[in-house]
N, C-alpha and C positions, 0 to 999 in steps of 0.2 A: 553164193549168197548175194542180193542184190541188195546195196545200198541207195537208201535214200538221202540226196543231198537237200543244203538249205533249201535251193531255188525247187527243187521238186516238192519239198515239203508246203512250200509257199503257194505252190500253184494247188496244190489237192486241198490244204485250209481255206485257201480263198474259195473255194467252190461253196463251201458248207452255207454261208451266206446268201447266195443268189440260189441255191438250189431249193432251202426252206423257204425262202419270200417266195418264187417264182410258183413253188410246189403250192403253198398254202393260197395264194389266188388262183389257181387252176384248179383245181380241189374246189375251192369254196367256191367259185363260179359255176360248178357244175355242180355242187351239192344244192347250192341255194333254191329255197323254197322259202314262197312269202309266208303259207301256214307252218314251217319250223322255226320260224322269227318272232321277237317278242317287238314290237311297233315296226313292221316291215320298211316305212321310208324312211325312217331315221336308222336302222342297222343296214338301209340298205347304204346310205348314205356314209354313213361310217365303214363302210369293207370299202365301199371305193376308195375313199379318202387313207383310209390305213392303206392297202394295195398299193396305191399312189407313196406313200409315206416311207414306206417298206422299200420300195423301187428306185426310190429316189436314194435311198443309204447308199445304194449298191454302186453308186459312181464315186471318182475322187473327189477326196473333201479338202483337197491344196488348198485351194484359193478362197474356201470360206473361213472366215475368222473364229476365235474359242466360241465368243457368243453363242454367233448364228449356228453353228454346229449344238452348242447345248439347246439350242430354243428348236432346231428342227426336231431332233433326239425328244425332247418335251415330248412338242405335237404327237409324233409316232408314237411313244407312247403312251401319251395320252390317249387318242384315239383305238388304240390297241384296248385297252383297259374298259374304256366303256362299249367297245363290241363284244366285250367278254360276254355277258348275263344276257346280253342281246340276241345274240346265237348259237345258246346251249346245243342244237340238235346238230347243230353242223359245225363238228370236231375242227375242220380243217379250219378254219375260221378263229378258232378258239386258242391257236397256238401265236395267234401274232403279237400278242405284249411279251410273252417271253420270249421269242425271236427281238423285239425290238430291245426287251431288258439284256439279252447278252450282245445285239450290235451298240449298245450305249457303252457297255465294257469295254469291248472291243475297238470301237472306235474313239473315242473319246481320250484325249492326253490324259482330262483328269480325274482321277480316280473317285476324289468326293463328289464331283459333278455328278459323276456313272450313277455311282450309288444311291445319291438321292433320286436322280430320276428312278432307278427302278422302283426304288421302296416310294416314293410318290406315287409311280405308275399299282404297285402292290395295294395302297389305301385307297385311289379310286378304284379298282375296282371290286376291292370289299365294299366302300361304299354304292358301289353303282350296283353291285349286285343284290344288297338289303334293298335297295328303293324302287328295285324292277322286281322284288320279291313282294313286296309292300303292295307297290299299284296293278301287278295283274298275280295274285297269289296259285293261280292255277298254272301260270307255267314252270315247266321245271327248269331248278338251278343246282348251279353247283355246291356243293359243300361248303359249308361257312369258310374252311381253312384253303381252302383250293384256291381262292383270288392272292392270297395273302401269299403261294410260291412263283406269282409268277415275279418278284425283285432276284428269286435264286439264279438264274443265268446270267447276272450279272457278271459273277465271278468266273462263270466261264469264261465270260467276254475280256475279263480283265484278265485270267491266265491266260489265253491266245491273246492278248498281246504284247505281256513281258513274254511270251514266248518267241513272240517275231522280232523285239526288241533285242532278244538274246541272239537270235539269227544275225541280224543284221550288225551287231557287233561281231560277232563272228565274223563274218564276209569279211567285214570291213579290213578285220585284224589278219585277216588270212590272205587279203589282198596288199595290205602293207606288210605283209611279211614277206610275200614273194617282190612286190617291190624294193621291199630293203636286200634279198639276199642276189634281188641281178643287180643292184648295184652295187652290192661288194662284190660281185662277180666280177662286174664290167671291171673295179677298181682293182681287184686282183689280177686282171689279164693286163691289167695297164702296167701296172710293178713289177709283173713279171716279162712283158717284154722292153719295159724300160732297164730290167736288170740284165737280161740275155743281149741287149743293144748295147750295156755298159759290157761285160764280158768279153766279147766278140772284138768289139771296138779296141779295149785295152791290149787283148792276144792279137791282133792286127797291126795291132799301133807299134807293140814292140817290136814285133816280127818285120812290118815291114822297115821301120827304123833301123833296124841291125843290117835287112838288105841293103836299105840303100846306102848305108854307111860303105859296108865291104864293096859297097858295087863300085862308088866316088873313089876307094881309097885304092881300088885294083886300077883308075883309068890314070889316078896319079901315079901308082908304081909303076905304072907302064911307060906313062910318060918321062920318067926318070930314067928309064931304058933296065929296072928291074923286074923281069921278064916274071920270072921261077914265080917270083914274092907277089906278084899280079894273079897270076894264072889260082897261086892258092888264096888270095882272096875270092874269088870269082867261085871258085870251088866252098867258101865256106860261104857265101851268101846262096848258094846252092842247097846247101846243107842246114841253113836258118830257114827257109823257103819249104823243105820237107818237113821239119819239124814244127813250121809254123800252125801244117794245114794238123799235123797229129793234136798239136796244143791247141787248137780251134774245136777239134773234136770234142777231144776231153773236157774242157771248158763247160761246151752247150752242154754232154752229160754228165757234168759234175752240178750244173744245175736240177737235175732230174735226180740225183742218187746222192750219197753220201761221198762230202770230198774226204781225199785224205787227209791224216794228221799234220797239222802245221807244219812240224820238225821236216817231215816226209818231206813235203812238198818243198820247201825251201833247200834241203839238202840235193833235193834233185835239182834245182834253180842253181843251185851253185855247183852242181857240177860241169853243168852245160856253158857255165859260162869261165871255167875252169879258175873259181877264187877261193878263198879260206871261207870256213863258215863255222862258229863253234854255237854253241848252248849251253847257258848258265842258268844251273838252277833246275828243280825240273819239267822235263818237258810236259807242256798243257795240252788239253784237249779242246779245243776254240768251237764257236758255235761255227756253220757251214758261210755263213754272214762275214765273222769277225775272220776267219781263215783266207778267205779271198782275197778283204780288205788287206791283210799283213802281205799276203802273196803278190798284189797286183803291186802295192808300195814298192816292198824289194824289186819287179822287174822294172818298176820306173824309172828306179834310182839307179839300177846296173844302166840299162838303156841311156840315163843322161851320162854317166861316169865315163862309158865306153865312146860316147858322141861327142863331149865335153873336153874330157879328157883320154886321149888314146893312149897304152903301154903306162898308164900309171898304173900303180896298184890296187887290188881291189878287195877288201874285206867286209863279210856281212858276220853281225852275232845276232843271239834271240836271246834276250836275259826274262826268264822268270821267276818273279815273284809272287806273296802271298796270293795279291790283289791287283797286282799287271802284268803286262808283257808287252817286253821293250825291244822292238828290231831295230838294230842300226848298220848301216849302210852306209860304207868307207870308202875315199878312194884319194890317192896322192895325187900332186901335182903330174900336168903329163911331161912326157917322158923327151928328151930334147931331140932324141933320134928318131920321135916320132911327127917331124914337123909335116910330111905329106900327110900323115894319119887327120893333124889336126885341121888342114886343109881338107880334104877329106870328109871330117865331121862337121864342118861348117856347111861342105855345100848340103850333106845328110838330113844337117838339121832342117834346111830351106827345104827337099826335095821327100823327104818322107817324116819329118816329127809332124805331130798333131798341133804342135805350140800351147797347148793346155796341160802338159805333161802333172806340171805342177798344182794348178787349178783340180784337174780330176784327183791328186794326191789327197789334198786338201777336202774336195767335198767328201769323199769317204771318209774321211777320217772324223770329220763331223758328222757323218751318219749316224757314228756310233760313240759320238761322242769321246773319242781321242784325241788325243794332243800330237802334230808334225811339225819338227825344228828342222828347218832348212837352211844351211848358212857354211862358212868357209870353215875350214877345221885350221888349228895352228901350223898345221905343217904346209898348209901351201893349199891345199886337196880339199876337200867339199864331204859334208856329213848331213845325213838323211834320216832322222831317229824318229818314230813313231812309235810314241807311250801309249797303249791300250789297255781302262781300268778291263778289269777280267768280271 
């Protein structure tokens, strides 16, 4: 089935206009004959001038004003109307007031304007036709009611053009709707690789912060001449560095697929990092957004615990209720036998944290409008609680 679009519609309606003017002077140019005319110089006078009149519609009317556009529209058909009764014998001829009664429709913004001109053009030429019946009564005319149809094509003129008015709101709207949807396009490809840059960047940041922590703290046991206790940190920065690249993976297709359940995810976080983790209350089902945000918190806060403070203890809960869910992230003072460690995590911090640890905590959490309490805890150690309403 072949559709037809606005612009093709457009271009086959516009025809109709220049084909009838064009048609009806050529036709009537070759019909004309001075004995089928009723006062031969004065109709002949009048086909030119109409021809002329009719010819002249067929260009754009941009840059003429209402007026001048109503006053030519007049003339044409004015002129149309009194060539009517003037040459009856030549049909072709006889069609240009209602050609000009439906280009006044057509053209014309306004609608009373149109109107009047045709039904004006419709009464002279009743009248033109009584008074050329009157002064030469042996030529023939048309039927009393026949002058009086041609104001009917007006309405054509005026449906083709709420008809192309209806077109071109269309385009218009069809065109701003393809512009509105590439630029939620464009804005959705922007969020989504400003989220897959956040992702990537956070599974990096920790990953490689935990290397380079074990890597400083293997050059110091070394230095201390314990060999064994070196050799196995060097082996677990080895084993954060494998794991980095699996949790880099998961990550970017976690963005693609459905993440796992909160609980899940955090119980595996804490076993890796081998600390308590319990849940109070029960476990929720978080949007793939809100699950992240809780997930990336917890490894920030493991990540400064373990940087900050090395050999203290470490405990994460997930408490939910009605209408939130509250992760907190514990950890004690560190440990006094781990004074290399915390040498160690000093140079870690310079040498692999991002230094926005807590900045990135915080802007997520205001993503989604949650509350993060960062501050020392009574016992010496440092707490990390991010309230999430549900």
């Amino acid at each position: 089935m072949t559709t037809i679009g606005p612009r093709t519609t457009d271009f086959r309606d516009g025809l109709i206009q220049p084909v009838l003017v064009l048609g009806a002077t050529a036709v009537g140019a070759v019909q004309w004959s001075a004995r089928d005319v009723v006062f031969p110089p004065v109709a002949l006078a009048l086909f030119v001038l109409t021809a002329l009149a009719g010819i002249g519609t067929l260009f754009p009317w941009a840059r003429l004003g209402p007026r001048t556009q109503i006053a030519a529209m007049s003339a044409y058909m004015g002129l149309g109307a009194l060539l009517l009764p003037l040459a009856h014998e030549t049909q072709a001829v006889a069609i240009f007031p209602f050609i000009a009664a439906s280009a006044a429709g057509g053209k014309l913004a306004s609608r009373k304007a149109a109107v009047g001109i045709a039904v004006g053009g419709a009464l002279l030429a009743t009248v033109a036709s009584r008074v050329v019946g009157q002064l030469v009564p042996a030529a023939p005319q048309w039927p009393w009611w026949a002058p009086l149809t041609v104001a009917l094509p007006v309405y054509m003129g005026i449906s083709f053009r709420d008809r192309q008015d209806v077109l071109i709101s269309a385009r218009r709207a069809t065109e701003a709707a393809e512009r509105a949807a590439e630029s939620e396009a464009r804005e959705a490809a922007l969020l989504e690789r400003a989220r897959i840059g956040r992702e990537v960047h956070d599974v990096l940041g920790h990953s490689l912060s935990g290397i380079a922590l074990q890597l400083d703290l293997a050059d110091a046991l070394r230095g201390s001449g314990r060999e064994e206790e070196s050799i196995a940190a060097v082996r677990r920065a080895r084993a954060l560095a494998v794991d980095s690249i699996g949790e880099t993976r998961r990550a970017v297709q976690a963005l693609r697929e459905d993440t796992l359940p909160l609980p899940d995810l955090l119980s595996r976080l804490a076993e890796r990092n081998a600390i308590d983790f319990t849940i109070t209350g029960e476990a929720v089902t978080a949007g793939a957004e809100a699950t992240h945000t809780v997930f990336r918190v917890a490894q920030e806060a493991l990540t400064n615990a373990a940087k900050h403070a090395p050999g203290a203890t470490r405990t994460m809960s997930l408490t939910c209720t009605g209408d939130r869910v509250i992760l907190t992230v514990h950890n004690g003072p560190a440990a006094e036998a781990h004074s290399a460690v915390t040498k160690a995590g000093t140079k870690a911090g310079a040498a692999g944290g991002s230094g926005v640890g807590l900045v990135g905590m915080r802007e997520r959490a205001a993503q989604l409008g949650a509350t993060l309490r960062v501050g020392p805890a009574p016992d010496g150690g440092w707490t990390v609680e991010l309230d999430l309403p549900r």
